[in-house]
MMTF fields as JSON, N, C-alpha, C and O atoms, coordinates in Angstrom:
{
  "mmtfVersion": "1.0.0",
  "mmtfProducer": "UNKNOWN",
  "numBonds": 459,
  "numAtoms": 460,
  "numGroups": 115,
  "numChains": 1,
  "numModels": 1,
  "chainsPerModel": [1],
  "groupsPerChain": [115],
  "chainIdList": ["A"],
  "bondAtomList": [4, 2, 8, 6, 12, 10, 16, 14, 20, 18, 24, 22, 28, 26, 32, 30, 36, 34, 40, 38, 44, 42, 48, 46, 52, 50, 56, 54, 60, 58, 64, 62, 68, 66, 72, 70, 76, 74, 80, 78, 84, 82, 88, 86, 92, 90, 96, 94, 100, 98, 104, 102, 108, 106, 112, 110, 116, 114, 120, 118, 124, 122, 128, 126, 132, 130, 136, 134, 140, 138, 144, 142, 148, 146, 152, 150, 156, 154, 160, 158, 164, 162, 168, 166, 172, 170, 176, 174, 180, 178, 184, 182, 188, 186, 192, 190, 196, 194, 200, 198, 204, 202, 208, 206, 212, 210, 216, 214, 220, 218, 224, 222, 228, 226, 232, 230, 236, 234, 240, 238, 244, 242, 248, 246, 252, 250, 256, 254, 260, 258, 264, 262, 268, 266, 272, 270, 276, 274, 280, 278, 284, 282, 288, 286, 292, 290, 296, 294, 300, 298, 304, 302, 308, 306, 312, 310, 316, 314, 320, 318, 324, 322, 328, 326, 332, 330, 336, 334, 340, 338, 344, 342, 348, 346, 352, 350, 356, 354, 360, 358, 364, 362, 368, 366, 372, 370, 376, 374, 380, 378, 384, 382, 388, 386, 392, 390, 396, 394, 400, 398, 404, 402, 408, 406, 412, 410, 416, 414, 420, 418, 424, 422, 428, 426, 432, 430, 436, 434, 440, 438, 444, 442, 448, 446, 452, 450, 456, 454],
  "bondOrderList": [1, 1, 1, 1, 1, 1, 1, 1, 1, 1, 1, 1, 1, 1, 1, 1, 1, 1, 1, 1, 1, 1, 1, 1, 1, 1, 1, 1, 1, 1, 1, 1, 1, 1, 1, 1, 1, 1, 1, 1, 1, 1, 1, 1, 1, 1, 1, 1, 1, 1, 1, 1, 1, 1, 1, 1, 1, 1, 1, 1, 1, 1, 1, 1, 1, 1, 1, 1, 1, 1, 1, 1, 1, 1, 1, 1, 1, 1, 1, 1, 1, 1, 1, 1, 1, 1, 1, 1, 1, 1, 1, 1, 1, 1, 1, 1, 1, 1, 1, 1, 1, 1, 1, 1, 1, 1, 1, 1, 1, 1, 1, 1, 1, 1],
  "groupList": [{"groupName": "UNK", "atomNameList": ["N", "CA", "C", "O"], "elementList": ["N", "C", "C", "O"], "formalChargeList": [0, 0, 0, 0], "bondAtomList": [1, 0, 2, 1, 3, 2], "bondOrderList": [1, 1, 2], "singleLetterCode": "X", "chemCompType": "L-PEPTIDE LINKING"}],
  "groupTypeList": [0, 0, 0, 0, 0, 0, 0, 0, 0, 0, 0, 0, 0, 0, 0, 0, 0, 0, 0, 0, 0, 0, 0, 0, 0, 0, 0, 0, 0, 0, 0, 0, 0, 0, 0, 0, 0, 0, 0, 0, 0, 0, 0, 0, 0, 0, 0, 0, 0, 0, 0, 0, 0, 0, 0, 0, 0, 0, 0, 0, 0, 0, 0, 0, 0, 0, 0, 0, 0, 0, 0, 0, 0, 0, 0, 0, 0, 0, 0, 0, 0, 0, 0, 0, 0, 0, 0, 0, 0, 0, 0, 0, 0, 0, 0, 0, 0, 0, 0, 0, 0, 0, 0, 0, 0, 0, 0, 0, 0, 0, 0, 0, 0, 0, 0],
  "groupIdList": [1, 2, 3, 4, 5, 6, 7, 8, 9, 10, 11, 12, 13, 14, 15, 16, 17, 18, 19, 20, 21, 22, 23, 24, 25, 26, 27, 28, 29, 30, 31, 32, 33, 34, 35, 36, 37, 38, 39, 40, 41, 42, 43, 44, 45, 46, 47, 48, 49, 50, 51, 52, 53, 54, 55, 56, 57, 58, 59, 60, 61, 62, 63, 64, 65, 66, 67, 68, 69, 70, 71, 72, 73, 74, 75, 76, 77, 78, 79, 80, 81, 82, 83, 84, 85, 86, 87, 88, 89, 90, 91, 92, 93, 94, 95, 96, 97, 98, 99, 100, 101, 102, 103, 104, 105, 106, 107, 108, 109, 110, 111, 112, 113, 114, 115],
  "secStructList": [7, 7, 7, 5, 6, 6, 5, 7, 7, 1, 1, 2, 2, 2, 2, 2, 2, 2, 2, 2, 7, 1, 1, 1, 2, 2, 2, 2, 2, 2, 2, 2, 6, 6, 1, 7, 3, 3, 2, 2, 2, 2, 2, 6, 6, 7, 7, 1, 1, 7, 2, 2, 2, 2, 2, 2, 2, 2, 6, 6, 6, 6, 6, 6, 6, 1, 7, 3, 3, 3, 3, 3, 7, 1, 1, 1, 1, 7, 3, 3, 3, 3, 3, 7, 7, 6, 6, 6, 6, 6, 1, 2, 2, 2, 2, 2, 2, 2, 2, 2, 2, 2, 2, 2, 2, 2, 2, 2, 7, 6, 6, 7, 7, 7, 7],
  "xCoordList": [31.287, 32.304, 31.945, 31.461, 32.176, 32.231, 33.145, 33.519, 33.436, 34.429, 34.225, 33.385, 34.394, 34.192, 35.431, 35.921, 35.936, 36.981, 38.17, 38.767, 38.21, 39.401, 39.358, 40.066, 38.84, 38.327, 37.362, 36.333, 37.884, 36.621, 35.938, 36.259, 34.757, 33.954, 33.517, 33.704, 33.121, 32.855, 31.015, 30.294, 30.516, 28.987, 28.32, 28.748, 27.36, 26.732, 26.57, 26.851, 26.129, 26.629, 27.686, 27.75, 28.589, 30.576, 30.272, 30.98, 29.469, 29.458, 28.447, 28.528, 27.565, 26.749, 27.587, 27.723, 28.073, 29.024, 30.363, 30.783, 30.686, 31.401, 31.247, 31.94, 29.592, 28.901, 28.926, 29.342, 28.316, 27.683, 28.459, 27.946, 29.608, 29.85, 30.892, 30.655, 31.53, 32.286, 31.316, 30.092, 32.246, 31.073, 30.715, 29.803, 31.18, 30.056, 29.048, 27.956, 29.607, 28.977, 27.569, 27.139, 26.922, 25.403, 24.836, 23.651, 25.854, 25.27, 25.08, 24.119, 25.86, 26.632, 24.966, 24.178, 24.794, 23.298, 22.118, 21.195, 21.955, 21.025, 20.566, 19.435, 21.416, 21.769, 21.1, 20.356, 21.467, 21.138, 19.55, 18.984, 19.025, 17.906, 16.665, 15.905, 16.627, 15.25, 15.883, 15.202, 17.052, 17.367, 18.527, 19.348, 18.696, 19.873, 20.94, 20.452, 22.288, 22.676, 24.054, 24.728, 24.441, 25.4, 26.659, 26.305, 27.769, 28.763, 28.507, 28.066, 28.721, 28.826, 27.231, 27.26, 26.374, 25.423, 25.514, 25.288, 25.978, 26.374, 26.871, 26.316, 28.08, 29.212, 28.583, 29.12, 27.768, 26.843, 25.825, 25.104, 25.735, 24.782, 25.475, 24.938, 26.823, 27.382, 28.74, 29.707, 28.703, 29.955, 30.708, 31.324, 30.759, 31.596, 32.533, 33.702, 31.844, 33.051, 34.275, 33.989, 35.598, 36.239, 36.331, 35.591, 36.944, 36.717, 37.23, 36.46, 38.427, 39.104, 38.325, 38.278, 37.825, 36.89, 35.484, 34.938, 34.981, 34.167, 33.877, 32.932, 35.062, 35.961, 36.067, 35.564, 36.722, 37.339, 36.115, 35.935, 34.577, 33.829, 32.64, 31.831, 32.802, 32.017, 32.585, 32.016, 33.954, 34.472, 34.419, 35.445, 34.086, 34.229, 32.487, 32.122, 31.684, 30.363, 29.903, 28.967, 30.783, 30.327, 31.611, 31.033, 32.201, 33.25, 32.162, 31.873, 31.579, 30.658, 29.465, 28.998, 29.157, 27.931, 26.569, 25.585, 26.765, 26.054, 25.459, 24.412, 26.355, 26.17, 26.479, 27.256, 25.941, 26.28, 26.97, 26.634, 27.901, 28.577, 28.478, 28.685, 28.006, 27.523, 28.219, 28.128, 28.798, 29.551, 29.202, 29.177, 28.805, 28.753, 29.371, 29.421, 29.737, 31.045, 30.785, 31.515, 29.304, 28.337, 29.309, 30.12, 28.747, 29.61, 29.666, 28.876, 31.204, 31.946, 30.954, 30.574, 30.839, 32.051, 31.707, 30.524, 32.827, 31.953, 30.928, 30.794, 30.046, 29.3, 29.072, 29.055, 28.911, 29.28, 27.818, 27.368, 27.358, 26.128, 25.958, 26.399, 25.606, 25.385, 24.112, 23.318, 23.712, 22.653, 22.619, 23.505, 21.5, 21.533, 21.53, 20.924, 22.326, 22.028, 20.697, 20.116, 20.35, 19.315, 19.507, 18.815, 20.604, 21.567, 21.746, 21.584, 22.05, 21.977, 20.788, 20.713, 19.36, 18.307, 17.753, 16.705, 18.171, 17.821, 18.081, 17.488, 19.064, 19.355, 18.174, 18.205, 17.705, 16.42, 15.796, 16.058, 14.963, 14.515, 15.648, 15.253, 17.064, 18.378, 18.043, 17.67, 18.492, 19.088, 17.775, 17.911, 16.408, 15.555, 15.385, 15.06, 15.524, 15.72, 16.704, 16.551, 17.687, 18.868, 18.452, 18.496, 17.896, 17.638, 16.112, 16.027, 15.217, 14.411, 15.268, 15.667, 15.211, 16.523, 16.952, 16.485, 17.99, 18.513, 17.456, 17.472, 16.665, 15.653, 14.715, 13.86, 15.255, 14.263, 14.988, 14.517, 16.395, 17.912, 17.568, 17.269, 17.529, 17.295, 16.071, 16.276, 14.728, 14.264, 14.411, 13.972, 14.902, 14.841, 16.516, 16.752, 17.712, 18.222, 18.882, 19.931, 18.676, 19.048, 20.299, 20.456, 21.175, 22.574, 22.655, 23.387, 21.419, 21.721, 20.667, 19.464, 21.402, 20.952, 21.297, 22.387, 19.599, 19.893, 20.571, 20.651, 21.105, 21.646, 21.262, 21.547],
  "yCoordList": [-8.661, -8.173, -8.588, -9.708, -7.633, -7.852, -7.183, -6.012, -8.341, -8.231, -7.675, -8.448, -6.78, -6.281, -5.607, -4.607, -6.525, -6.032, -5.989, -5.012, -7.154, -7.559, -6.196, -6.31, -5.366, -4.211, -4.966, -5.533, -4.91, -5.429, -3.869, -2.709, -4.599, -3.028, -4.083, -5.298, -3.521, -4.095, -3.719, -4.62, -3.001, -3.418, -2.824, -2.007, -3.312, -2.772, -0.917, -0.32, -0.446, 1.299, 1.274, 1.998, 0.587, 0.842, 0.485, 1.089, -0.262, -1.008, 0.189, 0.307, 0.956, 1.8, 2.73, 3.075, 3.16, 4.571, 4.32, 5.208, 3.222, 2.796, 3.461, 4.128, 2.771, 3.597, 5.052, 5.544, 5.894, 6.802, 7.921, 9.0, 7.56, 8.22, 9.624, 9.777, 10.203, 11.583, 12.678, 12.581, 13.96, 14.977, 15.113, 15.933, 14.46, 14.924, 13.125, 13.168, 11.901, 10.957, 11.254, 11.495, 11.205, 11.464, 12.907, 13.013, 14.188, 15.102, 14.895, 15.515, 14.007, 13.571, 12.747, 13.148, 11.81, 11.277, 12.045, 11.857, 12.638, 13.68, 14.038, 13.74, 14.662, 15.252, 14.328, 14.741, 13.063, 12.043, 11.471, 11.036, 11.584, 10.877, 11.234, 10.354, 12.545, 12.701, 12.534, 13.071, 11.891, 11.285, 11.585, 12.203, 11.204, 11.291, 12.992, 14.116, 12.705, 13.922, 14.115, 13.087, 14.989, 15.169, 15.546, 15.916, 15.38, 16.168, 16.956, 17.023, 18.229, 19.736, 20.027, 20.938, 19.481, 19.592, 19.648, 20.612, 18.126, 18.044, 19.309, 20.312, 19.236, 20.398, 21.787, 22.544, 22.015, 23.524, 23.051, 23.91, 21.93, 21.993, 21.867, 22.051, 21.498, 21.828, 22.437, 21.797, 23.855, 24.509, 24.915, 25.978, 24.189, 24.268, 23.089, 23.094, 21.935, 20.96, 20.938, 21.253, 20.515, 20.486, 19.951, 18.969, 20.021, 19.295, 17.911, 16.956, 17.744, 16.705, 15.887, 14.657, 16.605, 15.38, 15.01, 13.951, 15.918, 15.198, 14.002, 13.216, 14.05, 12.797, 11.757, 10.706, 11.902, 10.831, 10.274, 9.102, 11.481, 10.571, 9.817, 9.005, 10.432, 9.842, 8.233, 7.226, 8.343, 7.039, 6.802, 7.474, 6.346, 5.386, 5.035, 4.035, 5.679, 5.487, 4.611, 3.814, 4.892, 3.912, 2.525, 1.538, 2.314, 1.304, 0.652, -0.49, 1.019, 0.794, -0.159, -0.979, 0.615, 0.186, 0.847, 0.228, 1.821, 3.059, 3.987, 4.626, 3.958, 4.74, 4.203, 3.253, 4.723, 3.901, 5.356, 6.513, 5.01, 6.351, 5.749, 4.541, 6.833, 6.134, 7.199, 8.408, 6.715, 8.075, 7.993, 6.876, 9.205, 9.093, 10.189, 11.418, 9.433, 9.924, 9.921, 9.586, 10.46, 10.311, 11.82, 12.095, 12.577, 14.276, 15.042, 15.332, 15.492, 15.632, 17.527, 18.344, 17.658, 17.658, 16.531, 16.249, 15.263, 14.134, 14.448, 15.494, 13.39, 13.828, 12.396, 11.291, 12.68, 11.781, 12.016, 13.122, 11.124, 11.187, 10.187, 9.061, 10.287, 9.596, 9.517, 10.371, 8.11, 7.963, 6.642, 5.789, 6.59, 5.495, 4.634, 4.859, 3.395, 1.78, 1.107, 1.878, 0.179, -0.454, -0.404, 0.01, -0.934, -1.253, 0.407, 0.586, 1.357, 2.754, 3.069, 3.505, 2.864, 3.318, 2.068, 1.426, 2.038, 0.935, 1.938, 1.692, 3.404, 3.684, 4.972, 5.889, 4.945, 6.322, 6.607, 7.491, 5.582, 5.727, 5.942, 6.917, 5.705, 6.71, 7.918, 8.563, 8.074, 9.56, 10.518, 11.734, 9.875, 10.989, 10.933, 12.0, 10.096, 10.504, 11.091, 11.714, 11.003, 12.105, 13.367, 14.26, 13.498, 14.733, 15.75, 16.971, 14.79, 14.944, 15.903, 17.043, 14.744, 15.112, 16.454, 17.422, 16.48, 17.759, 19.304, 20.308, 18.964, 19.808, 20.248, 21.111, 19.338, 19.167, 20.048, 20.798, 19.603, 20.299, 21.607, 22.265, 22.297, 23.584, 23.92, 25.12, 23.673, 24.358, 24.331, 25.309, 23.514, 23.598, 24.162, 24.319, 24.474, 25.304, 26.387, 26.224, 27.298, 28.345, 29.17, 30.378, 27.971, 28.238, 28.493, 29.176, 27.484, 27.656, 28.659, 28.873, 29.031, 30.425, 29.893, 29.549, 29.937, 29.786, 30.981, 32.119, 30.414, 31.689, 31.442, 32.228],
  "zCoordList": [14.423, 13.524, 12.096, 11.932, 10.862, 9.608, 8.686, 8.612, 7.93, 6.917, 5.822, 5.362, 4.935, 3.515, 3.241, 3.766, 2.098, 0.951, 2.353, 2.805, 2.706, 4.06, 5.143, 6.143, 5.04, 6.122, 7.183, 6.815, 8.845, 9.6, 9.867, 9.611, 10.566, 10.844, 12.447, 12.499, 13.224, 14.927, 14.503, 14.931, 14.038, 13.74, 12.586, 11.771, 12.664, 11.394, 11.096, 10.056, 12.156, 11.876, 11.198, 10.205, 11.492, 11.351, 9.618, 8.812, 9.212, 7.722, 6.776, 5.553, 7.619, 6.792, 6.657, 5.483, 7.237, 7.679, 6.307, 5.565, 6.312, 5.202, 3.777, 3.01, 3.842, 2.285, 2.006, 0.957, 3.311, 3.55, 4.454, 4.75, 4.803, 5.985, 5.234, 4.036, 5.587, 5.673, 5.22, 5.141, 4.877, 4.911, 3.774, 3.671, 2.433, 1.202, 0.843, 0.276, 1.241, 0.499, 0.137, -0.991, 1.235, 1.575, 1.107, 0.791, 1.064, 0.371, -0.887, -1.344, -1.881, -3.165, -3.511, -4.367, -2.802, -2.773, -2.464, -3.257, -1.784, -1.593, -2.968, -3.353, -3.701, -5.112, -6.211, -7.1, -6.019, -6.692, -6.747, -7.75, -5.474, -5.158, -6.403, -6.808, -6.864, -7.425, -8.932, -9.805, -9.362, -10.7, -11.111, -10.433, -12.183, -13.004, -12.887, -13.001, -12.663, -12.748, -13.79, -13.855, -14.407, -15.242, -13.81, -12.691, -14.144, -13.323, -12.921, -11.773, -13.945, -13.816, -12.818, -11.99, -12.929, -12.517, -10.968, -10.237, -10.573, -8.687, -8.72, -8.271, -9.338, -9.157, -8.845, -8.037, -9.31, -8.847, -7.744, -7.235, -7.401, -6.579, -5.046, -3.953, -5.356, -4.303, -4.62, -5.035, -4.356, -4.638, -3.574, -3.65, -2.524, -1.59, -1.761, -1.377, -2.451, -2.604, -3.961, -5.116, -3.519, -4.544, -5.528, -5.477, -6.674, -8.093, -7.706, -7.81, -7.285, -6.947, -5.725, -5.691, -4.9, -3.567, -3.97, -3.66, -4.645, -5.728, -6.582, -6.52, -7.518, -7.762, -7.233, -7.632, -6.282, -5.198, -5.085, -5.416, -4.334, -3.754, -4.54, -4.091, -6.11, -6.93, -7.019, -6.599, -7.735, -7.854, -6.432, -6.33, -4.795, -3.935, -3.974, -3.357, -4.535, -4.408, -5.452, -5.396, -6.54, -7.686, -7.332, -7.787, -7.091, -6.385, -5.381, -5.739, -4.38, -4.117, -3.95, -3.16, -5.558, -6.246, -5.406, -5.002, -5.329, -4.417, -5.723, -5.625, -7.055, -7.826, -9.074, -9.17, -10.047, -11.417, -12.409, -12.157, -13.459, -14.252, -15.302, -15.415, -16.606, -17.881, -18.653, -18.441, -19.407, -20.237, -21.382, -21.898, -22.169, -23.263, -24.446, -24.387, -25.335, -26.402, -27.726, -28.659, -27.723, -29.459, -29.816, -30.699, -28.644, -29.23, -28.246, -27.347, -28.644, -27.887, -27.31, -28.149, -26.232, -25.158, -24.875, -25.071, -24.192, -22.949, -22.208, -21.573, -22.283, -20.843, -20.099, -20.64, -18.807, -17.856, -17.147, -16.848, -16.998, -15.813, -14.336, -14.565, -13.381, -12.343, -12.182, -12.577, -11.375, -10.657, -9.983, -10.012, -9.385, -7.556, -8.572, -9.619, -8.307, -8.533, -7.715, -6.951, -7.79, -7.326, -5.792, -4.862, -5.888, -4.479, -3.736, -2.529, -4.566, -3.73, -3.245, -2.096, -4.232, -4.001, -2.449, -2.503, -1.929, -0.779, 0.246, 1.296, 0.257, 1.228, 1.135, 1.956, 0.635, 0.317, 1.902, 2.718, 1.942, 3.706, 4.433, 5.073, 4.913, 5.282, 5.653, 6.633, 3.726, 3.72, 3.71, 3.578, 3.865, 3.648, 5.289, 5.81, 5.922, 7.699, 8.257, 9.308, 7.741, 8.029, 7.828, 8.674, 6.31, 6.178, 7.016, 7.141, 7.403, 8.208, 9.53, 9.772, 10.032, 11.194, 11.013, 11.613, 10.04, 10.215, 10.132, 10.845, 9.032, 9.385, 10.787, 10.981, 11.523, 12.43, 13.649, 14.504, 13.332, 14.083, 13.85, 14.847, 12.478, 12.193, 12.787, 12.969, 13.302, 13.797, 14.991, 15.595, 15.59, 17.244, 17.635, 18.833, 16.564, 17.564, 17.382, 16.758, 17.662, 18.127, 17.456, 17.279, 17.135, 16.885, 14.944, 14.228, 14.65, 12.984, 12.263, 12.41, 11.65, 10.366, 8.92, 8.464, 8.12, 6.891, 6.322, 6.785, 5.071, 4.018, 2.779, 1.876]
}
């Protein structure tokens, strides 16, 4: 059993899954991995997610410390950028095996069709 932020988790999966787990964290990183991104930027790269769960899952990633947010207010419009913390970039071997994986899902079955 482990404790973080008075939350137990019963094992370590239960503690990664924490960081990483629902259906956009890890897409949200995906996004992130090859560098720096502005908002609007994720935001087109995934336009199935909402403005608001976006949000949510930016701020629990940078809460985190999965992700770092740097704003800057020289001129206006704002702009806001993300990218992996030291501590995010640890999960690289992860998410590039997940994503293996799933590729690997797509060719062997049957059921999925790119678009």
């Amino acid at each position: 059993m482990y404790t973080i932020d008075n939350k137990t988790y019963p094992c370590c999966t239960s503690v990664t899954m924490k960081f990483i787990g629902g259906k956009w964290k890890a897409v949200i990183l995906y996004h992130l991995i090859k560098g720096t991104k502005r908002y609007n930027e994720i935001r087109k790269e995934i336009p199935t997610i909402t403005e608001r769960t976006l949000s949510l899952q930016l701020k629990q990633l940078e809460d985190d410390g999965i992700i770092s947010r740097k704003v800057f207010t020289e001129k206006p419009p704002l702009v806001v950028e993300y990218s992996l913390t030291d501590f995010g970039r640890t999960l690289l071997p992860v998410l590039n095996e997940i994503t293996k994986w799933g590729e690997d899902a797509i060719i062997q079955s049957k059921k999925i069709t790119r678009n």
